[in-house]
CHARMM-style PDB file with segment names, atoms N, HN, CA, C and O in Angstrom:
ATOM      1  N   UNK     1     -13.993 127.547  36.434  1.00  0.00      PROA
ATOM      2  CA  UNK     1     -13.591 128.929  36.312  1.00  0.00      PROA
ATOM      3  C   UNK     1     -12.233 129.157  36.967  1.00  0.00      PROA
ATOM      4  O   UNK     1     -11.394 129.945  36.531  1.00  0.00      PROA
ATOM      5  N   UNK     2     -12.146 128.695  37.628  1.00  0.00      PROA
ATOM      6  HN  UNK     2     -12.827 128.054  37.982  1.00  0.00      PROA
ATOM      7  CA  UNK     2     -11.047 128.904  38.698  1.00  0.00      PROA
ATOM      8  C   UNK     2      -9.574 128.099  38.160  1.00  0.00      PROA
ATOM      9  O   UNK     2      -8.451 128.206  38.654  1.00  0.00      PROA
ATOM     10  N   UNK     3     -10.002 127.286  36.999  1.00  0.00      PROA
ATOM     11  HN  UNK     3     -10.914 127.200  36.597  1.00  0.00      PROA
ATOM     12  CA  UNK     3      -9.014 126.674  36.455  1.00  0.00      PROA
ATOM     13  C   UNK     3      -8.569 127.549  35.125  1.00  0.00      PROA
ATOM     14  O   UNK     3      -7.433 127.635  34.658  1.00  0.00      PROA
ATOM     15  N   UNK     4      -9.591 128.077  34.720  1.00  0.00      PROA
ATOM     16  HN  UNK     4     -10.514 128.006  35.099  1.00  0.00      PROA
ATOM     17  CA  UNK     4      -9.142 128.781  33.703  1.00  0.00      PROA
ATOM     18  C   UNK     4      -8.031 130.169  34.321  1.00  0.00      PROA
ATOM     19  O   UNK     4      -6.873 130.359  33.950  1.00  0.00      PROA
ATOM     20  N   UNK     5      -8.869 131.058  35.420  1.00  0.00      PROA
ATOM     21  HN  UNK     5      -9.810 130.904  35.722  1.00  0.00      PROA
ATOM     22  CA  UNK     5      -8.178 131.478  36.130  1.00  0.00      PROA
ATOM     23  C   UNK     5      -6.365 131.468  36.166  1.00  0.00      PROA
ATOM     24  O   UNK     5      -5.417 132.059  35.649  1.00  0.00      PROA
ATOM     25  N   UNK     6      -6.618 130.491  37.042  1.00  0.00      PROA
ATOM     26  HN  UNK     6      -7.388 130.011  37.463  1.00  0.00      PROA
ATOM     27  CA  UNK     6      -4.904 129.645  37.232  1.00  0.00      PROA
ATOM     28  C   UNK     6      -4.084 129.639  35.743  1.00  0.00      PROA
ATOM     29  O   UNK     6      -2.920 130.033  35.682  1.00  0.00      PROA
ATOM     30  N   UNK     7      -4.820 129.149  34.551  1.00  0.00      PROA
ATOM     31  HN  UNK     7      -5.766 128.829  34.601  1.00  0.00      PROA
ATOM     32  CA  UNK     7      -4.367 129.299  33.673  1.00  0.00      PROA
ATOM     33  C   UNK     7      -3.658 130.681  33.144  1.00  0.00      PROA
ATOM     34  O   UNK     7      -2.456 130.743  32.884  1.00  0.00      PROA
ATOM     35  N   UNK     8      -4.494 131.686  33.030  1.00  0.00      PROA
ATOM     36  HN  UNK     8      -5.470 131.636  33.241  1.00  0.00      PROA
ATOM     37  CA  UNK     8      -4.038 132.833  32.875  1.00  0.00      PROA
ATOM     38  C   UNK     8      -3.114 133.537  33.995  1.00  0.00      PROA
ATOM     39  O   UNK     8      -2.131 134.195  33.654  1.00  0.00      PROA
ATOM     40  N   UNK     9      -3.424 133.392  35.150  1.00  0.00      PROA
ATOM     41  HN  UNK     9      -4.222 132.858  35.427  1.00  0.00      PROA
ATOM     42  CA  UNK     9      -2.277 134.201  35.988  1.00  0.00      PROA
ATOM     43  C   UNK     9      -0.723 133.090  35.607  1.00  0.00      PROA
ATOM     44  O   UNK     9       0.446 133.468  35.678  1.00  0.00      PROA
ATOM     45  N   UNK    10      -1.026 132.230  35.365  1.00  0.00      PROA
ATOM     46  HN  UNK    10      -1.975 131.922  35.307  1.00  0.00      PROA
ATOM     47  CA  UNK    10       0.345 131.481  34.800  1.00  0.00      PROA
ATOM     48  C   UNK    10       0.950 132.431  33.508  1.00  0.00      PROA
ATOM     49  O   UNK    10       2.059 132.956  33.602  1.00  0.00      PROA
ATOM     50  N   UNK    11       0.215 132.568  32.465  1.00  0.00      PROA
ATOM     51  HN  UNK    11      -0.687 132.142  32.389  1.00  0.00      PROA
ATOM     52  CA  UNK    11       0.564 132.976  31.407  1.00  0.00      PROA
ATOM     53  C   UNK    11       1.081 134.366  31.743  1.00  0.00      PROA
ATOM     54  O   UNK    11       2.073 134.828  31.180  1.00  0.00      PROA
ATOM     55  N   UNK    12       0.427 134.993  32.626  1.00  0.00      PROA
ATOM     56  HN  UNK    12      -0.379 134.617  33.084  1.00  0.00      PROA
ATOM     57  CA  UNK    12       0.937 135.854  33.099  1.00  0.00      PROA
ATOM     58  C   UNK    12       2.169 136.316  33.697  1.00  0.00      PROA
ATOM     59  O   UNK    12       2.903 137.229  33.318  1.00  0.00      PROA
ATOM     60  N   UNK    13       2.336 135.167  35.180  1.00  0.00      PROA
ATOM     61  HN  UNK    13       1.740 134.426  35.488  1.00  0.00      PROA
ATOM     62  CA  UNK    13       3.472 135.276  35.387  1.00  0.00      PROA
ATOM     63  C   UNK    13       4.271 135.112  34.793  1.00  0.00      PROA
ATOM     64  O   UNK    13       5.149 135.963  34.645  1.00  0.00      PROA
ATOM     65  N   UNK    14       4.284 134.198  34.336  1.00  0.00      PROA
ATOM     66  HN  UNK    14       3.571 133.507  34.456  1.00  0.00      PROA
ATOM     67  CA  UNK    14       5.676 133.597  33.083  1.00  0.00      PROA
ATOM     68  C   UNK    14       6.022 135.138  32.114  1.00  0.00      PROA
ATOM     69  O   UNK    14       7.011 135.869  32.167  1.00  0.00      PROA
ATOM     70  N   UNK    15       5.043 135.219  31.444  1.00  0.00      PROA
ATOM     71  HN  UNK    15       4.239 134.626  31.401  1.00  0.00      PROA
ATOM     72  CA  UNK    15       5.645 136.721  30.402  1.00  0.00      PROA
ATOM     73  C   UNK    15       6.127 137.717  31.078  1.00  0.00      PROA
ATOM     74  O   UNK    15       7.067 138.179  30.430  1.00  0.00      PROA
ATOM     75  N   UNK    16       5.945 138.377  32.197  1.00  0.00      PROA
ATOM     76  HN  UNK    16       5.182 138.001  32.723  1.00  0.00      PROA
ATOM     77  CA  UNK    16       6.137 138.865  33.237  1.00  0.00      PROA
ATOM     78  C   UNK    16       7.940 138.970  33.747  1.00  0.00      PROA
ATOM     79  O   UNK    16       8.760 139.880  33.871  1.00  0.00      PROA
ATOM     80  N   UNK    17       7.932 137.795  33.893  1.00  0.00      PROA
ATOM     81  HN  UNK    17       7.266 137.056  33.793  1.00  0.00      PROA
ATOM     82  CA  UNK    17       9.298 137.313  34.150  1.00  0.00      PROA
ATOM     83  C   UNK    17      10.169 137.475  33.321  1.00  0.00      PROA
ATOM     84  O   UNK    17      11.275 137.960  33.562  1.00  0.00      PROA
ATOM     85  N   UNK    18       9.684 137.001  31.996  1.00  0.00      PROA
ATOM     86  HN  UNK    18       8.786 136.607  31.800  1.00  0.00      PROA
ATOM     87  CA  UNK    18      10.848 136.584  30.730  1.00  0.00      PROA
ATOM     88  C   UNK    18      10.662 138.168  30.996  1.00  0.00      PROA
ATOM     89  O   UNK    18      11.648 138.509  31.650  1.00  0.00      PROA
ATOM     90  N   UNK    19       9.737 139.394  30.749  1.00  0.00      PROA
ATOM     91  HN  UNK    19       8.937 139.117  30.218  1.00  0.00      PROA
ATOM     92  CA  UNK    19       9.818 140.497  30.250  1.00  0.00      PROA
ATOM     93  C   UNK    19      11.029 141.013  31.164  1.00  0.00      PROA
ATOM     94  O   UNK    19      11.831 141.827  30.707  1.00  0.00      PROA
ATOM     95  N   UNK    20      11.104 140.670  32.065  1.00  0.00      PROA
ATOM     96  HN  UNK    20      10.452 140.008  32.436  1.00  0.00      PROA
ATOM     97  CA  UNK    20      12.223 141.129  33.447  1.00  0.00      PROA
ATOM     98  C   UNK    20      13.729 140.550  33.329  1.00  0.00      PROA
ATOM     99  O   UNK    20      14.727 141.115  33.777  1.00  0.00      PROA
ATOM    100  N   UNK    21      13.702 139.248  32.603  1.00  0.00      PROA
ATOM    101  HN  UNK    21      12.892 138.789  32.239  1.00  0.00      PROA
ATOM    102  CA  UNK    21      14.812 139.298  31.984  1.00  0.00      PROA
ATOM    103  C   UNK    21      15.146 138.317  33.050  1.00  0.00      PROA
ATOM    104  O   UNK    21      16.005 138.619  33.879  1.00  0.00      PROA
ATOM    105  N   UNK    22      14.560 137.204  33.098  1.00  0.00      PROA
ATOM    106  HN  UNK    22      13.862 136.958  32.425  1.00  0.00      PROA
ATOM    107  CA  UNK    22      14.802 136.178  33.983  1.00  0.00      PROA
ATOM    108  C   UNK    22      15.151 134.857  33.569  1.00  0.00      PROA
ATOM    109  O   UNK    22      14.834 134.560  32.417  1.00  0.00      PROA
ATOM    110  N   UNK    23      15.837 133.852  34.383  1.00  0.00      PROA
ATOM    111  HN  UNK    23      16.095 134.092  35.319  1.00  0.00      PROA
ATOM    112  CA  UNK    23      16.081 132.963  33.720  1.00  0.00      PROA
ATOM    113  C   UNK    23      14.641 132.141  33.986  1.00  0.00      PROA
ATOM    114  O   UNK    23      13.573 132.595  34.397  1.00  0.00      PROA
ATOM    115  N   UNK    24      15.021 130.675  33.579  1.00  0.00      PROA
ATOM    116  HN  UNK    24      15.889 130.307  33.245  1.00  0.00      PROA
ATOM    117  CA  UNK    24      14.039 129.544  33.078  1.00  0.00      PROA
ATOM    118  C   UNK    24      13.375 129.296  34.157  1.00  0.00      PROA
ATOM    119  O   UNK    24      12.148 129.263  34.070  1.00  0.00      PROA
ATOM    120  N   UNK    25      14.291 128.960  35.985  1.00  0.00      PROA
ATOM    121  HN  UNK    25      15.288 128.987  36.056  1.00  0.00      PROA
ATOM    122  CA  UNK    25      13.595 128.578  36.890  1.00  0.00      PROA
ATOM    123  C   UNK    25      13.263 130.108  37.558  1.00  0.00      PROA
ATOM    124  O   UNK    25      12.929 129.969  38.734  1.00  0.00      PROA
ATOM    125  N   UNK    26      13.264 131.548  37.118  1.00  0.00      PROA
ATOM    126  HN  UNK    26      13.535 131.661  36.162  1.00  0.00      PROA
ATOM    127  CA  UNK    26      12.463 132.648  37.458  1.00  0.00      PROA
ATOM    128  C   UNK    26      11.460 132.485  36.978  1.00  0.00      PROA
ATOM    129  O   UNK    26      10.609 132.586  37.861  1.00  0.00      PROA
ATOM    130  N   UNK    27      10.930 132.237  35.844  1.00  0.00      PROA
ATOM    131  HN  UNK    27      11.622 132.155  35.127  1.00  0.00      PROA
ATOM    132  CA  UNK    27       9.698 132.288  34.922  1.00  0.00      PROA
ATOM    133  C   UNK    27       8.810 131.251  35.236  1.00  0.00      PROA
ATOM    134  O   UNK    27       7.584 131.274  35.334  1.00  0.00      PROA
ATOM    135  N   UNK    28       9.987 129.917  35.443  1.00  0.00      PROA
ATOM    136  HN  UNK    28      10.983 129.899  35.363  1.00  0.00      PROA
ATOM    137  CA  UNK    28       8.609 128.729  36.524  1.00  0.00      PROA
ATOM    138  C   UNK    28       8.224 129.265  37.488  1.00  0.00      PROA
ATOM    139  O   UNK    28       6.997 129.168  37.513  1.00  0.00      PROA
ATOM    140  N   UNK    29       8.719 129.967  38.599  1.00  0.00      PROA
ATOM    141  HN  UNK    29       9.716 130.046  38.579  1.00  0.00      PROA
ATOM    142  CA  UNK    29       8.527 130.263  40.116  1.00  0.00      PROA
ATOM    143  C   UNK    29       7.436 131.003  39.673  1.00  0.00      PROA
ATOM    144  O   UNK    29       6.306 130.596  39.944  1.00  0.00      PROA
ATOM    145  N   UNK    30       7.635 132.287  38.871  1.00  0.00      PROA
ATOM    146  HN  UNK    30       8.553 132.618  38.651  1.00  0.00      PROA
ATOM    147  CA  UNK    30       6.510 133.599  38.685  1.00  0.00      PROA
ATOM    148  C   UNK    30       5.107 132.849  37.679  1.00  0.00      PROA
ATOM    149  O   UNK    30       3.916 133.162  37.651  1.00  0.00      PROA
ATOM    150  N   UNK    31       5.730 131.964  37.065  1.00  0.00      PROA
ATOM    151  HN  UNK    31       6.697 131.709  37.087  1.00  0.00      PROA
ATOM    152  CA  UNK    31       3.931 130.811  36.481  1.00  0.00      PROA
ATOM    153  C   UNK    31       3.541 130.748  37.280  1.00  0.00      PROA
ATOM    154  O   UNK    31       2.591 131.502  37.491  1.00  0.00      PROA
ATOM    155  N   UNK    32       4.072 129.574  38.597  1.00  0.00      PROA
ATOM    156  HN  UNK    32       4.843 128.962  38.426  1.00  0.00      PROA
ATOM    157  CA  UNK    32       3.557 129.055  39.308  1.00  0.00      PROA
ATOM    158  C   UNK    32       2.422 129.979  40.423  1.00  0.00      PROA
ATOM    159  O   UNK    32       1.200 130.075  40.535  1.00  0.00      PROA
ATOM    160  N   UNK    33       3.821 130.645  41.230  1.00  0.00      PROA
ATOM    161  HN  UNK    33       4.813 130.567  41.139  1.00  0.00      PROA
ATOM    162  CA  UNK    33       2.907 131.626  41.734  1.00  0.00      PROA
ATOM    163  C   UNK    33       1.734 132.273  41.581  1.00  0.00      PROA
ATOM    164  O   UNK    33       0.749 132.262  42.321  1.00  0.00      PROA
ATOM    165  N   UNK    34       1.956 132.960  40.344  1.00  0.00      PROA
ATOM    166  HN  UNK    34       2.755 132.969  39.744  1.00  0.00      PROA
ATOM    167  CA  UNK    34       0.533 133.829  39.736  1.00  0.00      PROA
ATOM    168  C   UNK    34      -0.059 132.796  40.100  1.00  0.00      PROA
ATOM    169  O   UNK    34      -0.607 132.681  41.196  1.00  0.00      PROA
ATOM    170  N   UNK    35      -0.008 131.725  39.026  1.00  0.00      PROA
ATOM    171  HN  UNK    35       0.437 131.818  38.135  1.00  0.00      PROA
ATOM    172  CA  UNK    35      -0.765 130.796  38.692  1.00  0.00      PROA
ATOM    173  C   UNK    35      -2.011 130.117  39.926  1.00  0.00      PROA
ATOM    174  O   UNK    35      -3.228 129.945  39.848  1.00  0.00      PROA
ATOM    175  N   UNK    36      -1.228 129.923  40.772  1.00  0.00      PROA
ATOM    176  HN  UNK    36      -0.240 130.063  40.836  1.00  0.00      PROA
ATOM    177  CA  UNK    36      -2.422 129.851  42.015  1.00  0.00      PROA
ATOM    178  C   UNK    36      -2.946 131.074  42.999  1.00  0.00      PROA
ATOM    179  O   UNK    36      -3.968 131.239  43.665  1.00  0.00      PROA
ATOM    180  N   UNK    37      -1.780 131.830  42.770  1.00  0.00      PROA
ATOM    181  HN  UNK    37      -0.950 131.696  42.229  1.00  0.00      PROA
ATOM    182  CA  UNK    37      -2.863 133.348  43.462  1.00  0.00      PROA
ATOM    183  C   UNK    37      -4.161 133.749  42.612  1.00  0.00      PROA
ATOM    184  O   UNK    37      -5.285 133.971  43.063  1.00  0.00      PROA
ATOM    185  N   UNK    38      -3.667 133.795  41.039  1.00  0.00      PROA
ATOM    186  HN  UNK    38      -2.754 133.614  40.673  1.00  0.00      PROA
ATOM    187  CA  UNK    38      -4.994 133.610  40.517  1.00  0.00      PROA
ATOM    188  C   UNK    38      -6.304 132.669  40.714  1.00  0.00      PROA
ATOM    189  O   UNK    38      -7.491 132.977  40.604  1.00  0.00      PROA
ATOM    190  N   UNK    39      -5.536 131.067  41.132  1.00  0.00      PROA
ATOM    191  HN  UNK    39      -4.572 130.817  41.221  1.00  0.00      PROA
ATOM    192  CA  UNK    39      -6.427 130.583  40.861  1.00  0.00      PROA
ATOM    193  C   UNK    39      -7.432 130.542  41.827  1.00  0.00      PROA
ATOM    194  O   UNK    39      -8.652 130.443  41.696  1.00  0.00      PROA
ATOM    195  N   UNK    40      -6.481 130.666  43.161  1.00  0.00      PROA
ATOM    196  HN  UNK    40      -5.490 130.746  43.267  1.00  0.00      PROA
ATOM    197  CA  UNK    40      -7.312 131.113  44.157  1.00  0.00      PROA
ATOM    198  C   UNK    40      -8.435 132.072  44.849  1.00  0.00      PROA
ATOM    199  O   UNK    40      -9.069 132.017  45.903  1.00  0.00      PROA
ATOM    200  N   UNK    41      -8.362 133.214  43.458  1.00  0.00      PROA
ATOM    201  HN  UNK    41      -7.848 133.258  42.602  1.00  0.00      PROA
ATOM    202  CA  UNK    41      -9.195 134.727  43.468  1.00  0.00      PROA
ATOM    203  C   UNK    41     -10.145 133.491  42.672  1.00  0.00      PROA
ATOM    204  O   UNK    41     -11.211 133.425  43.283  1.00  0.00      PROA
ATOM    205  N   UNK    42     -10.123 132.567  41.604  1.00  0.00      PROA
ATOM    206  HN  UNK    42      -9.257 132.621  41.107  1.00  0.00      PROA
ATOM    207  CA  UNK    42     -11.235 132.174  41.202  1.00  0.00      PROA
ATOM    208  C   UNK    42     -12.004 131.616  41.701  1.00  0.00      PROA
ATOM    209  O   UNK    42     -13.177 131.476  41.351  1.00  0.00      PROA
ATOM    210  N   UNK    43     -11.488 131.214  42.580  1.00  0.00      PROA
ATOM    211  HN  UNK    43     -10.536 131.328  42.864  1.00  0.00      PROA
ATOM    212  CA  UNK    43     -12.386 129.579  43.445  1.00  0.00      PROA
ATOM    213  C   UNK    43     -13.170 130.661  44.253  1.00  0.00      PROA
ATOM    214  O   UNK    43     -14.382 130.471  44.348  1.00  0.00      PROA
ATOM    215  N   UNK    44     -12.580 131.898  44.917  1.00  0.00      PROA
ATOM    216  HN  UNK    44     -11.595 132.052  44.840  1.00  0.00      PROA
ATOM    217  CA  UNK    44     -13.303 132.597  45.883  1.00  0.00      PROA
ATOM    218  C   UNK    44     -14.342 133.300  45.225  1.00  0.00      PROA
ATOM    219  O   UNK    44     -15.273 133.817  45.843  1.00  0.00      PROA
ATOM    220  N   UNK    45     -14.241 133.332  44.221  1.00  0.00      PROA
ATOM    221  HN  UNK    45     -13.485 132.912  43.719  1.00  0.00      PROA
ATOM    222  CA  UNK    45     -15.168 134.348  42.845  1.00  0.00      PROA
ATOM    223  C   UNK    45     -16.493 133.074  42.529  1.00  0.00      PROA
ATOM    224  O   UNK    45     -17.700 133.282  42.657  1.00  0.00      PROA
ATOM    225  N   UNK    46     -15.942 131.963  42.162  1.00  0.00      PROA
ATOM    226  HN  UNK    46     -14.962 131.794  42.057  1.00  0.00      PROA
ATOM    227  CA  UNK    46     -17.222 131.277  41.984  1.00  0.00      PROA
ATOM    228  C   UNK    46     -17.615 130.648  43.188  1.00  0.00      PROA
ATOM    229  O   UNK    46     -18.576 129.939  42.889  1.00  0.00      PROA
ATOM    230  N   UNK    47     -17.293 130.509  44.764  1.00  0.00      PROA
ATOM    231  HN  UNK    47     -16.513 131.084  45.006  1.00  0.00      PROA
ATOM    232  CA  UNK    47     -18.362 130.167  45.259  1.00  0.00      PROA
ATOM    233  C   UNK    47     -18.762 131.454  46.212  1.00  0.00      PROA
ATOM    234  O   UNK    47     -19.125 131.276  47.375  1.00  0.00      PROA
ATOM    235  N   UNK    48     -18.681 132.545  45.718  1.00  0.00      PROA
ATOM    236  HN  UNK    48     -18.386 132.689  44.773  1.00  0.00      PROA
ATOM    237  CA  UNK    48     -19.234 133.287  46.351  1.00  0.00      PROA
ATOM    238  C   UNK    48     -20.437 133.703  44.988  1.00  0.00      PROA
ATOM    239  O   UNK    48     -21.548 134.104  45.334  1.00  0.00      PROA
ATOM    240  N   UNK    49     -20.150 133.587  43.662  1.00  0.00      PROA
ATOM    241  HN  UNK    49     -19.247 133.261  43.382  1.00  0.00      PROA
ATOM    242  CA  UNK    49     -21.298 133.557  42.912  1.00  0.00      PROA
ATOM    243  C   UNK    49     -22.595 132.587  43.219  1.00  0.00      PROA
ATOM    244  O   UNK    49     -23.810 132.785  43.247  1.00  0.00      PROA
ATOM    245  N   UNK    50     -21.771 131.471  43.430  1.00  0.00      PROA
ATOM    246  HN  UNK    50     -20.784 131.310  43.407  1.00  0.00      PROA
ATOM    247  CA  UNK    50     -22.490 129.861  43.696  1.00  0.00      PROA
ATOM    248  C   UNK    50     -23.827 129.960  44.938  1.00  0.00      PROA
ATOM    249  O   UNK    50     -24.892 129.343  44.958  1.00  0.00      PROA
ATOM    250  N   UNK    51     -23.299 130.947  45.877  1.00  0.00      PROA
ATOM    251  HN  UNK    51     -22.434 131.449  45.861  1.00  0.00      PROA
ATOM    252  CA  UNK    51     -23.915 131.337  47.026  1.00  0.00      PROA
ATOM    253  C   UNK    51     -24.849 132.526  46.697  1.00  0.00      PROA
ATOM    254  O   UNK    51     -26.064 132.583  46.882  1.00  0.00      PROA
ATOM    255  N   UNK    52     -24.386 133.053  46.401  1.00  0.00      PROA
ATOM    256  HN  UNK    52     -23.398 133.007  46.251  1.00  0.00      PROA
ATOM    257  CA  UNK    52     -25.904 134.639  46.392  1.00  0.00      PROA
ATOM    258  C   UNK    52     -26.335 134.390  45.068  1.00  0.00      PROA
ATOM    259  O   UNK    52     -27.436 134.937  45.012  1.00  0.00      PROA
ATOM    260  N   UNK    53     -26.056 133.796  43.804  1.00  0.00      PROA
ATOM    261  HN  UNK    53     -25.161 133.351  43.849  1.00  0.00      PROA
ATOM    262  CA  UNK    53     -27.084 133.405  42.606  1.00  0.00      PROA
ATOM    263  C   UNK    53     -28.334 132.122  43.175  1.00  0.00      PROA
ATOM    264  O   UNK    53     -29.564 132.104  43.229  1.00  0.00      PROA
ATOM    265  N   UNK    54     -27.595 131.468  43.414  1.00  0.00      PROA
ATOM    266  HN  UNK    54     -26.596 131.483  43.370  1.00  0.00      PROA
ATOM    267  CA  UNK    54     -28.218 130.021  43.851  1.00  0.00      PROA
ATOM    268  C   UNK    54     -29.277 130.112  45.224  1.00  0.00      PROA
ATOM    269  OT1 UNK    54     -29.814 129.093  45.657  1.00  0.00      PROA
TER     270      UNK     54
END
């Protein structure tokens, strides 16, 4: 989950950026970024599911 996550806050950042009118290494930085702030809300999302389902 948490990879898919990462996936999308990437896609995110990136469009984000270009929409702002950024160059090539703005739009990597703002992938990247999202990309693990998201992915990091996921990892905290599934093992806190992992814990009170289980």
């Amino acid at each position: 989950m948490y990879l898919l996550c990462g996936l999308i806050g990437a896609i995110y950042g990136g469009r984000l950026a270009k929409k702002r009118d950024g160059k090539p290494a703005d739009i990597a930085q703002y992938a990247a970024g999202f990309g693990i702030f998201f992915a990091l809300i996921g990892l905290f999302v599934t093992i806190i599911a992992d814990r009170t389902i289980i």
